[in-house]
RONUTOR-846711 format. One line per 10 residues: number of its first residue (from 1); for each residue x, y, z of N, C-alpha, C. Coordinates in pm, 1 decimal, decimal comma. Atoms other than C-alpha are relative to their C-alpha. Layout:
NUM) X:Y:Z:X:Y:Z:X:Y:Z  ...
***
This chain:
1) 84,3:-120,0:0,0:0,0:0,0:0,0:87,6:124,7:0,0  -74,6:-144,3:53,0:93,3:370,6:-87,6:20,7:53,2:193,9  54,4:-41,6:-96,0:89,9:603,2:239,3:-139,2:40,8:0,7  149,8:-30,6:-24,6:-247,1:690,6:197,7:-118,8:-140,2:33,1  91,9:132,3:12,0:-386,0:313,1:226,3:-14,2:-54,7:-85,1  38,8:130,6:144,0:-423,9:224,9:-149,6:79,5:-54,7:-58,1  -15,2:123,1:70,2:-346,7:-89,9:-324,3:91,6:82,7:-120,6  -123,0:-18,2:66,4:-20,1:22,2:-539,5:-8,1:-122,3:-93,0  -86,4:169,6:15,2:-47,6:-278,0:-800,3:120,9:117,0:-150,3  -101,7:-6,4:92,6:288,2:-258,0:-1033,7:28,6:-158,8:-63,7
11) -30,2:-110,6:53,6:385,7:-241,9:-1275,6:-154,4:155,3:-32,5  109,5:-82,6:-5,3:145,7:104,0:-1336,3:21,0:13,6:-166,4  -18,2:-36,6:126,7:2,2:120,4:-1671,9:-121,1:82,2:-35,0  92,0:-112,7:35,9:-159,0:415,7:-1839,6:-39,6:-12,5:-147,4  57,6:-11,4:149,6:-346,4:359,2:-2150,1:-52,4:122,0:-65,0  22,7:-133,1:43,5:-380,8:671,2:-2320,1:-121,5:30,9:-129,5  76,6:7,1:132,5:-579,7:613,4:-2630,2:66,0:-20,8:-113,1  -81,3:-6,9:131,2:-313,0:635,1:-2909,1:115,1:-65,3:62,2  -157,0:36,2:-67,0:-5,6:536,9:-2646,1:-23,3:-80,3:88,5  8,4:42,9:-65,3:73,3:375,4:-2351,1:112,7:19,0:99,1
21) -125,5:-37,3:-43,3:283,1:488,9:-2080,1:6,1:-102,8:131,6  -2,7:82,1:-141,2:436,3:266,3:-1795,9:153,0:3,7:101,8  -100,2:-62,7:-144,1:638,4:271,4:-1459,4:21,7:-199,6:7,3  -26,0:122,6:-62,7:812,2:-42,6:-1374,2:87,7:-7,8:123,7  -98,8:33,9:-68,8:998,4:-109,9:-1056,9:99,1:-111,8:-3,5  -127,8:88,9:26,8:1379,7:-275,3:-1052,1:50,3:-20,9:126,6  -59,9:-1,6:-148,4:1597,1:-345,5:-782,6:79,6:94,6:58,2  -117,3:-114,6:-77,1:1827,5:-152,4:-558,5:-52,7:147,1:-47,5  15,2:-168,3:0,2:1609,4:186,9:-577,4:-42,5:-4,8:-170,8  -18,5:-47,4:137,6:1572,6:175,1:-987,5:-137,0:-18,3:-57,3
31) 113,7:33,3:81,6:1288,0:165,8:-1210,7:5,4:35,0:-126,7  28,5:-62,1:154,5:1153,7:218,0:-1584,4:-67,4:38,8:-32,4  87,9:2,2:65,5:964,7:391,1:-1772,9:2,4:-64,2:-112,5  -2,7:-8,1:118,1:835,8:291,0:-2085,3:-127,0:43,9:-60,4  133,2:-75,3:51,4:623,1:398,0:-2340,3:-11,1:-96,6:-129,9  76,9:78,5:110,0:408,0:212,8:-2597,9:-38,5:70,9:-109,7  71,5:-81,5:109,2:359,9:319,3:-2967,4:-37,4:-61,5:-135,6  88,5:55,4:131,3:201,8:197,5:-3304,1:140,8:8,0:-70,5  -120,8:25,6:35,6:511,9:102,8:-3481,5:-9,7:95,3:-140,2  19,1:-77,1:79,9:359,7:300,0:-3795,7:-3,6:167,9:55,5
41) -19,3:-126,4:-51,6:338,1:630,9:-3586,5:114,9:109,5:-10,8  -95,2:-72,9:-10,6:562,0:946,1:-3677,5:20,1:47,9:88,6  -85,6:-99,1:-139,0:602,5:1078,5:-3313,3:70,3:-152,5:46,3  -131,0:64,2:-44,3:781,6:777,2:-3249,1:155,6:27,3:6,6  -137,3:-55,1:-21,1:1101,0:900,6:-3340,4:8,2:107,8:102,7  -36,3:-78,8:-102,9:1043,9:1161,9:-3106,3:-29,2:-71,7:133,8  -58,4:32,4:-155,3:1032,9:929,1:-2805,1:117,9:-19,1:43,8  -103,4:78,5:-28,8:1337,7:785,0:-2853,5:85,9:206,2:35,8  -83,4:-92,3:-68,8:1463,1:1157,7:-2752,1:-35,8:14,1:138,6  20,1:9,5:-112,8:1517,2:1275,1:-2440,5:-96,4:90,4:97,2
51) 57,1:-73,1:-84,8:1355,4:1561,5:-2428,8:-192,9:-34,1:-59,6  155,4:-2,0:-8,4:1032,0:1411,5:-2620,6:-28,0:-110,8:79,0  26,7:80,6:-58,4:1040,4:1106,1:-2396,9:-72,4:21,1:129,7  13,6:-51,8:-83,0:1039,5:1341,4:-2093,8:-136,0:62,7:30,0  139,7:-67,9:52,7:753,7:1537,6:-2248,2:-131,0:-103,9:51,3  99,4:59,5:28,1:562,9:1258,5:-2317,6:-73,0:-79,8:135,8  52,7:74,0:-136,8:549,2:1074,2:-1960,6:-26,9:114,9:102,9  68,5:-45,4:-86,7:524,7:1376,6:-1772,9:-120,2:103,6:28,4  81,0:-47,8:66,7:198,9:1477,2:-1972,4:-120,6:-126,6:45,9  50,5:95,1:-47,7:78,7:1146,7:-1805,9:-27,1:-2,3:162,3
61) 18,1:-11,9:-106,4:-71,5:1206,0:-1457,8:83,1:-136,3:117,2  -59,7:87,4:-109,0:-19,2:891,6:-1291,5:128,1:-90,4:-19,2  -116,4:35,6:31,8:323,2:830,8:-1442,9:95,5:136,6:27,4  -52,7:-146,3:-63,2:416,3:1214,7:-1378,4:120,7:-32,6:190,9  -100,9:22,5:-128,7:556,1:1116,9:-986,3:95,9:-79,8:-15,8  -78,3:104,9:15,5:753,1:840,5:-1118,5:107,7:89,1:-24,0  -84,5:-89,1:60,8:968,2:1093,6:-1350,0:51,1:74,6:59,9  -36,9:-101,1:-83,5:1012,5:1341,6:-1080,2:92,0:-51,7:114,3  -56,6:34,4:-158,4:1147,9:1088,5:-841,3:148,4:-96,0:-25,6  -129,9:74,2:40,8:1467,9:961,8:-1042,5:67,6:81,3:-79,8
71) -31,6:-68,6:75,7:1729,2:1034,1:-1247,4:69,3:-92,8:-122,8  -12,8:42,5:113,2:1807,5:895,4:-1591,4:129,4:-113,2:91,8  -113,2:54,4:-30,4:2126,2:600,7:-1569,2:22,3:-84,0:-109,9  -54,1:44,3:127,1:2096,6:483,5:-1893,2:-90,5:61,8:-75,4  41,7:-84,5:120,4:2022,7:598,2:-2247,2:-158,7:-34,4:-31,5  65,9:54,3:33,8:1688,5:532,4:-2406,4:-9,3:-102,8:-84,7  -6,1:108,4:80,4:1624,7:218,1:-2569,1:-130,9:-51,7:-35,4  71,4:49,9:134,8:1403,0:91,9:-2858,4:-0,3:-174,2:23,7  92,6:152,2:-16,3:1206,8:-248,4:-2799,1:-99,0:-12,8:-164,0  40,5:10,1:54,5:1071,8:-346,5:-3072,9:-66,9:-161,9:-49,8
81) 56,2:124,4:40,1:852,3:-685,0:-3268,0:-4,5:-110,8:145,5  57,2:125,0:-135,2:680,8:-791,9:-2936,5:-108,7:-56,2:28,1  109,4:63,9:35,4:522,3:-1069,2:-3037,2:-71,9:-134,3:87,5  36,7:116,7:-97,3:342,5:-1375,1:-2858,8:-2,8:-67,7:-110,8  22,6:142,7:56,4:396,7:-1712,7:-2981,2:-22,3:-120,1:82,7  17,3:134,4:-133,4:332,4:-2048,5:-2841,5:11,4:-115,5:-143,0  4,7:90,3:112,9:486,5:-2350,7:-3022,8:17,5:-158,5:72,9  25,4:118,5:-33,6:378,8:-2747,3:-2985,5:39,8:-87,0:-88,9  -39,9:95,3:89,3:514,9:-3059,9:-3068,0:-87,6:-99,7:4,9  79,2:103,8:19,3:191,7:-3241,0:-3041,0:-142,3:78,0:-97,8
91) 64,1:-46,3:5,6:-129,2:-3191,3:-3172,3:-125,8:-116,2:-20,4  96,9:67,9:-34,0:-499,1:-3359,8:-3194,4:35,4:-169,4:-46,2  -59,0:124,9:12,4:-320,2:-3671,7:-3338,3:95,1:-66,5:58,7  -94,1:65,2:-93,2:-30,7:-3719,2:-3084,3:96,4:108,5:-41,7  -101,1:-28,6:92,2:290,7:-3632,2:-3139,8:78,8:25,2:-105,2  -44,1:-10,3:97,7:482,7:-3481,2:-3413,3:132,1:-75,3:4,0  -130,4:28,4:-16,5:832,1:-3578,4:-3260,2:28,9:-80,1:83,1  23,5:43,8:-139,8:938,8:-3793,6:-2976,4:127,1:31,6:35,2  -91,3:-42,5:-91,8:1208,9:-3763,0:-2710,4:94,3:133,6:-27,6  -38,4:-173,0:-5,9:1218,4:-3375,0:-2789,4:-165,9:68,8:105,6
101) 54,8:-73,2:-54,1:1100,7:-3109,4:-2624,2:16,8:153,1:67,9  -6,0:-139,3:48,6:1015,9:-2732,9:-2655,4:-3,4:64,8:166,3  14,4:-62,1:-100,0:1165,3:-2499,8:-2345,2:21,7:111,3:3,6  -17,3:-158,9:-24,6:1132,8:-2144,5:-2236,9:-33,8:53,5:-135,5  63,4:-46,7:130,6:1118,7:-1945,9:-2565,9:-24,4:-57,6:-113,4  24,8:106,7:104,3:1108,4:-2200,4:-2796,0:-95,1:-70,7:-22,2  150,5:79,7:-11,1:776,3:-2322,7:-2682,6:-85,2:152,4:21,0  104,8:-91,2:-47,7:611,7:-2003,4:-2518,0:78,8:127,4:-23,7  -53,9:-197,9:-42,9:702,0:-1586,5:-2556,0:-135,2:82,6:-13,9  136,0:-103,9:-1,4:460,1:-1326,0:-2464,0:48,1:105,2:35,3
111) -81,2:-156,7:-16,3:497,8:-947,2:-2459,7:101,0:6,3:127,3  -108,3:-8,6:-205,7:825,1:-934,3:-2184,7:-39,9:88,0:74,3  34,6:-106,1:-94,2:604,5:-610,9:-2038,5:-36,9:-86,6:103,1  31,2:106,0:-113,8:483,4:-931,2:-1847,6:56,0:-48,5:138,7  -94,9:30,0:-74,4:800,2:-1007,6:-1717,1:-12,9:-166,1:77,4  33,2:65,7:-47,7:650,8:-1372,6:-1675,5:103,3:-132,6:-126,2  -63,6:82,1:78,0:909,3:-1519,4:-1946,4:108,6:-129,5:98,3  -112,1:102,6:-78,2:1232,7:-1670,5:-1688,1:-122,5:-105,0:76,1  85,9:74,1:-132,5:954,9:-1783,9:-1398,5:-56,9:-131,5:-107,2  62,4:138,0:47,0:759,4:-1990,2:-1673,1:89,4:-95,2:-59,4
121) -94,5:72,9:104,6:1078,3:-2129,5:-1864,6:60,7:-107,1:156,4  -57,3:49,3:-103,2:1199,6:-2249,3:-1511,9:-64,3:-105,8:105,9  147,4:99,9:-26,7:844,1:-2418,3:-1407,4:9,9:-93,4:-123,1  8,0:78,5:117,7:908,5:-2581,4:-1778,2:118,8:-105,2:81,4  -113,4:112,9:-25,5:1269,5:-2706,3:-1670,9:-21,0:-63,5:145,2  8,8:90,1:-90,5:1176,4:-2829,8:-1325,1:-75,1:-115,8:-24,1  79,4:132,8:46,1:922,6:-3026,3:-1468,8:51,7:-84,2:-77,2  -96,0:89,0:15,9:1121,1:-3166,1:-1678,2:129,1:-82,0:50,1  -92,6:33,5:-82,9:1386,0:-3239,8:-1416,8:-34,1:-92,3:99,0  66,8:31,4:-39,4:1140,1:-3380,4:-1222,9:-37,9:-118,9:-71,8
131) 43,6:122,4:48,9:1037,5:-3645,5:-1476,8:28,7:-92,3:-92,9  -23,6:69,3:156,2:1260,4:-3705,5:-1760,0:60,4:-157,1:23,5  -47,2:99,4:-52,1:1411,4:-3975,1:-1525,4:-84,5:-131,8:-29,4  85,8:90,0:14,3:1112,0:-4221,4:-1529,0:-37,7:-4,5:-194,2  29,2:27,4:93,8:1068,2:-4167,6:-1899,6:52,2:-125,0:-71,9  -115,5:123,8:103,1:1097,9:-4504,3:-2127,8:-30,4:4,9:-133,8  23,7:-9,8:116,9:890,5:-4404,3:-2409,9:0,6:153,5:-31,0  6,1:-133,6:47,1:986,0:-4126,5:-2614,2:-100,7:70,3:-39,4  123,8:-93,4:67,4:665,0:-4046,5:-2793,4:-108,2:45,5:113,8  79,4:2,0:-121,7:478,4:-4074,5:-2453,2:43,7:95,8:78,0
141) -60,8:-99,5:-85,3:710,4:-3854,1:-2288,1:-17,0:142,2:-55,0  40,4:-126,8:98,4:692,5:-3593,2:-2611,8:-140,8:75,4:75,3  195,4:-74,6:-33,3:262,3:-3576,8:-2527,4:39,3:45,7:110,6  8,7:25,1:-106,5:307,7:-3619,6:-2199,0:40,3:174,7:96,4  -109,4:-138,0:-52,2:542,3:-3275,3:-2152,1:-129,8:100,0:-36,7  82,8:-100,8:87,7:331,4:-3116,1:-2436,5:-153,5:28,9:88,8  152,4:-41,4:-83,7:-12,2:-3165,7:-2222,3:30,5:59,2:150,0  -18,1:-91,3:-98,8:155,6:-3027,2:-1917,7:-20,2:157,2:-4,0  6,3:-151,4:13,3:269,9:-2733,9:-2035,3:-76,3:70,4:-63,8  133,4:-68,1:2,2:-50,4:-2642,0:-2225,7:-51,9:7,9:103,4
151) 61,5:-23,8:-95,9:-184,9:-2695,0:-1914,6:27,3:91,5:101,8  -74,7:-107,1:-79,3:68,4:-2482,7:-1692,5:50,3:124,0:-62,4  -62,0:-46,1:37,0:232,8:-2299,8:-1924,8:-62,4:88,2:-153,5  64,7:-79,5:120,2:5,2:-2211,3:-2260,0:-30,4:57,0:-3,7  177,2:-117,4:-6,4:-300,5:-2067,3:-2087,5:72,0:123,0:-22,5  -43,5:-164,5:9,0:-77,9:-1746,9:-2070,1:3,9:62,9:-110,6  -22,6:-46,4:61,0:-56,8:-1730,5:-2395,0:-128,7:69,4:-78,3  90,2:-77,1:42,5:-408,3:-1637,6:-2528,8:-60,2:123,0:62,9  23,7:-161,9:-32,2:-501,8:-1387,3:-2275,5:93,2:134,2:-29,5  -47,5:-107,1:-22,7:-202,0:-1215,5:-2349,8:-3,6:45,3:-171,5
161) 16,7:-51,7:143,2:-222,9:-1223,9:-2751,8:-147,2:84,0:6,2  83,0:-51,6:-13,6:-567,6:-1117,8:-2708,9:-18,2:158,0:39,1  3,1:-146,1:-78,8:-499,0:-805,2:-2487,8:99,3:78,2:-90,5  -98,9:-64,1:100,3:-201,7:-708,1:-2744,3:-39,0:67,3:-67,9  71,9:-24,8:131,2:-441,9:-754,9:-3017,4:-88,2:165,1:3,6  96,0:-144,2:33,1:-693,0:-488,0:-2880,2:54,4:91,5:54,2  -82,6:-157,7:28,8:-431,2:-232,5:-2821,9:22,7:41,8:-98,9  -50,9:-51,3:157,9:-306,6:-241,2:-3123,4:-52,6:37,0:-128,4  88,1:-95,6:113,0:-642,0:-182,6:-3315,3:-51,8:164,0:74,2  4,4:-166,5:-16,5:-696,7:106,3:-3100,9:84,8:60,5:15,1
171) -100,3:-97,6:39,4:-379,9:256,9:-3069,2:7,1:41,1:-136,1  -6,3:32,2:142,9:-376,9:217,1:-3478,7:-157,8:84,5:-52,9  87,5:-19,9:38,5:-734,3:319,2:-3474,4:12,0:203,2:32,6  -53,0:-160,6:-23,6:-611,5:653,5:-3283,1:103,9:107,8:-87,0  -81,6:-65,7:105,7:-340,7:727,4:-3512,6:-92,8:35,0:-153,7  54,8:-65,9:94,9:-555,6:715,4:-3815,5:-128,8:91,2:57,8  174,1:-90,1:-57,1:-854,6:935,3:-3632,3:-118,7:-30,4:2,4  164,3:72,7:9,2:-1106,0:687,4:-3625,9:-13,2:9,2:130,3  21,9:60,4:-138,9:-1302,4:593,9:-3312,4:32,5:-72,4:54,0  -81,5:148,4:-86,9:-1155,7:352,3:-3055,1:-96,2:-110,7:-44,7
181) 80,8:70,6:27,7:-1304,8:28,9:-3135,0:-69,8:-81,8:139,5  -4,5:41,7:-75,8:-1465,3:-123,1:-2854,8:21,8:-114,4:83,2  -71,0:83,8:-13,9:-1331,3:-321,0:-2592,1:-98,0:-171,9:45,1  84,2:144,6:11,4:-1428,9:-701,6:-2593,4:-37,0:-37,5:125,5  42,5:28,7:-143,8:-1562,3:-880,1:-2276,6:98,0:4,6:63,9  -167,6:9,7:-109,0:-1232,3:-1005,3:-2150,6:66,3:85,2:25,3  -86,4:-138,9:-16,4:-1071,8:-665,1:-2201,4:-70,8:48,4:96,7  37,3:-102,8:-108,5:-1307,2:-498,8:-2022,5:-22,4:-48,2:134,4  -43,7:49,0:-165,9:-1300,8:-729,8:-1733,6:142,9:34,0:93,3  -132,2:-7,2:0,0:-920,5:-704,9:-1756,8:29,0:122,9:31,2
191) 30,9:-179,0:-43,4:-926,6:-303,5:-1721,8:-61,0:-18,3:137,9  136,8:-36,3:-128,8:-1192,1:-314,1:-1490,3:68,6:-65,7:121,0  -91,5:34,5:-132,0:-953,7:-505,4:-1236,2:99,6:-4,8:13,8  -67,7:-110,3:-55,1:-683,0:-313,1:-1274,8:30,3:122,3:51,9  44,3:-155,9:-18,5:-848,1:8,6:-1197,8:-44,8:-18,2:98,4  24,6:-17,6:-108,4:-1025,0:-141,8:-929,0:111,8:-70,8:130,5  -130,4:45,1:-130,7:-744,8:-350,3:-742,4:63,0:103,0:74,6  -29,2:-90,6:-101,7:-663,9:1,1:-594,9:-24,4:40,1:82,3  60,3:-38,9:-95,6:-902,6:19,0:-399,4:-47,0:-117,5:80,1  42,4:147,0:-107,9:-1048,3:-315,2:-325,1:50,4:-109,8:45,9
201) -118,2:95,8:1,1:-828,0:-576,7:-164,1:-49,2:-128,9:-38,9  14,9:110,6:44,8:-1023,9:-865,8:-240,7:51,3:7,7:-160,8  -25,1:-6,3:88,8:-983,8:-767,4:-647,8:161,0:18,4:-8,0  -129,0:-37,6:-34,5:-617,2:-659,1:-519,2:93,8:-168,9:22,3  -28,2:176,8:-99,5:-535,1:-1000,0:-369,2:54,2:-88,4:-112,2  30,4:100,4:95,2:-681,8:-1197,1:-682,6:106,1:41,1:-88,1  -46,1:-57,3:130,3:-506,6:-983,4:-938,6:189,9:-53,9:16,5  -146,1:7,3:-30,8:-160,6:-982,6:-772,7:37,6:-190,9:5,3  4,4:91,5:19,7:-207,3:-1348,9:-754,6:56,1:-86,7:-160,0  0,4:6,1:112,4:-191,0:-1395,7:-1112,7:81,9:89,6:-61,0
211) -111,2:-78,5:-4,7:17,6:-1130,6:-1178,5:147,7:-76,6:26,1  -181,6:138,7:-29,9:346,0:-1374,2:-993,9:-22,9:-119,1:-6,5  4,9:123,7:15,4:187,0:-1660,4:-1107,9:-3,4:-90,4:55,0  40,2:120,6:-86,7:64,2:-1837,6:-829,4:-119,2:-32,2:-26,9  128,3:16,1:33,2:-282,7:-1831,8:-990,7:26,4:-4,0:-134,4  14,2:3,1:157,3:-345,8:-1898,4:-1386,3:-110,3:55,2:0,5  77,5:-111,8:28,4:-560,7:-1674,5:-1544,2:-136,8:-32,3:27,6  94,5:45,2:-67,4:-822,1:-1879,1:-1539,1:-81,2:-19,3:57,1  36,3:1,5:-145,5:-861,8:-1892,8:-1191,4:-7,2:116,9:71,6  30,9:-140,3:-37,1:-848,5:-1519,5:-1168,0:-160,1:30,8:-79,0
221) 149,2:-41,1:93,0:-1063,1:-1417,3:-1486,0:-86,5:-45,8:-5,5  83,5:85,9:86,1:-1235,3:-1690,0:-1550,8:-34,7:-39,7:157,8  94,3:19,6:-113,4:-1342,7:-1720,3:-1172,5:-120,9:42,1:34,1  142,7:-97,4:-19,0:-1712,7:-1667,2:-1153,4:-49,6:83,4:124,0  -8,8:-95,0:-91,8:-1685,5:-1512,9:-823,6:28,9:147,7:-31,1  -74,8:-64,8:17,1:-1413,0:-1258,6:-929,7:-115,3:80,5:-137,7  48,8:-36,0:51,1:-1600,0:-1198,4:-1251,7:-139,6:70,0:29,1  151,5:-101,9:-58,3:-1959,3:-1120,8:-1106,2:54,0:119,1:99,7  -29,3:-136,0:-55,3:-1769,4:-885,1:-868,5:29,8:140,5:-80,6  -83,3:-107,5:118,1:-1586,0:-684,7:-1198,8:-140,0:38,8:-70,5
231) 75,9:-14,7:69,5:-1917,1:-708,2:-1398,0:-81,5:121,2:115,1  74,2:-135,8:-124,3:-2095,9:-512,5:-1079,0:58,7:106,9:16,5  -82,0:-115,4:9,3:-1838,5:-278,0:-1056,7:10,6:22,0:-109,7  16,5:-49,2:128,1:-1828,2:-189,1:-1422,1:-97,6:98,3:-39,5  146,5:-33,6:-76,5:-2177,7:-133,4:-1355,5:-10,0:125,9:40,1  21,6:-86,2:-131,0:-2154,3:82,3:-1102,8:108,5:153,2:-40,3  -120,7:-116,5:19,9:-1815,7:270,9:-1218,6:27,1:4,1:-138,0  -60,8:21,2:156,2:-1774,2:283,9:-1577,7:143,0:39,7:-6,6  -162,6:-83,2:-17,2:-1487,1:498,4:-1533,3:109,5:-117,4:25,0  -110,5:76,7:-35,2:-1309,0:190,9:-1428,2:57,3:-100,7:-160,0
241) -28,6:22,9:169,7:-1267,3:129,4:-1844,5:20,9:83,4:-82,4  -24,9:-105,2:68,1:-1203,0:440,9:-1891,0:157,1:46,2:-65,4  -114,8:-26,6:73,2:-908,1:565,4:-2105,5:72,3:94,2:95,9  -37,1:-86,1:-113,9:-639,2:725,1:-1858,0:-3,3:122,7:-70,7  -41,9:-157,4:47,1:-560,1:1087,6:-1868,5:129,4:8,2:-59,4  -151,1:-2,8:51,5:-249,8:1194,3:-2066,9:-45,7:83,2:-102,8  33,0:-94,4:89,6:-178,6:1412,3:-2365,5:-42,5:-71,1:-160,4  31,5:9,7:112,6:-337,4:1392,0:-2705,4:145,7:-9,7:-88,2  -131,7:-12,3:82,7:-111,7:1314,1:-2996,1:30,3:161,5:-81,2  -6,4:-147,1:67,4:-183,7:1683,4:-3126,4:106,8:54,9:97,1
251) -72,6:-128,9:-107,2:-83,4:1821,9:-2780,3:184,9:7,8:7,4  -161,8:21,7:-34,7:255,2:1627,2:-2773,1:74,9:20,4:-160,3  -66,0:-13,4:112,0:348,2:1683,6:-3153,3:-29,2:171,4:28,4  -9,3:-148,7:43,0:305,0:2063,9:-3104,8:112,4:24,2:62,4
***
């Protein structure tokens, strides 16, 4: 909790409508910003400066204290093609291969804003450390891995292509000046309990849960408890799907 009592979850992310600005905490005192942009967008080149980078986050309310409370220690740096994949060596017929098997990025990557890449590659290799001993059949061992880690290790991957996806038609939809398109169920559940985990600790609890991966999504989102609570609050607060505050792309290109 902050000093005032509320639910701090991090990383803090500010969806802007066209952008996306975010605060991450590091160790020993450090943190990051970063900022999110439509890879077709001409103010991109002006993030990668220092003084439109500066501009641009502290035109962002609840990324504004972050900026004020550090001081640069390295240059800016350019992230780019962050894509989610998820790759299997089985499929509704068995196995493609036997005594292989796909670990850490080679099976699963999802946007690294996640930061859930090492933790799951390391839940991959214990499990495998854990069982390659008893294996006698290769093709059995192939499925056998492959239905784990869909099971532990996949689910992550559609909620997070999903949530990518509908940034990237409305950020895209903001750059050309259309209307935002609106957001799908899961999104707006997904919003809706990150806006409210600040205030409510049960939604606080659940979220952070899933968040370090002691819960699968699942068992957050897809909990009908959790969900009838977000759907009532939605309800009740629209605002909690609301687009943060920050500057227009006019305001920051002038």
């Amino acid at each position: 909790m902050d000093r005032n009592g509320l639910h701090v979850i991090v990383p803090i992310l500010a969806f802007i409508g066209w952008a996306r600005s975010m605060a991450f905490l590091g160790d020993n005192g450090t943190f990051a910003l970063l900022a999110t942009i439509a890879a077709g967008d001409p103010l991109r080149r002006r993030l990668t400066t220092e003084a439109g980078f500066r501009r641009f986050h502290s035109a962002v309310p609840v990324i504004r204290p972050w900026l004020a409370a550090g001081e640069p220690i390295s240059p800016i740096r350019v992230m780019a093609r962050l894509e989610n994949s998820y790759r299997r060596l089985a499929d509704g017929d068995g196995p493609v291969a036997g005594g292989m098997v796909l670990l850490g990025d080679s099976c699963l990557h999802t946007n690294p804003t996640a930061g859930r890449g090492v933790s799951l590659a390391f839940a991959q290799a214990e499990h495998l450390a854990l069982t390659i001993g008893g294996a006698t059949d290769p093709l059995a061992y192939t499925a056998g891995f492959d239905s784990w880690t869909d099971a532990h290790i996949g689910v992550w991957y559609v909620p997070q292509a999903q949530a990518d996806a509908t940034m990237a038609r409305r950020i895209q939809a903001a750059v050309a000046g259309q209307p935002a398109p609106p957001l799908d169920p899961a999104e707006r559940l997904r919003s809706a309990a990150f806006n409210a985990a600040r205030t409510d600790t049960d939604i606080a609890v659940a979220l952070r849960r899933m968040l370090h991966l002691v819960a699968r999504p699942g068992e957050v989102l897809g909990n009908p408890a959790v969900v009838s609570q977000l759907r009532a609050l939605v309800n009740a607060r629209p605002e909690l799907i609301a687009v943060a505050a920050g500057p227009t792309r006019e305001e920051l290109a002038a």
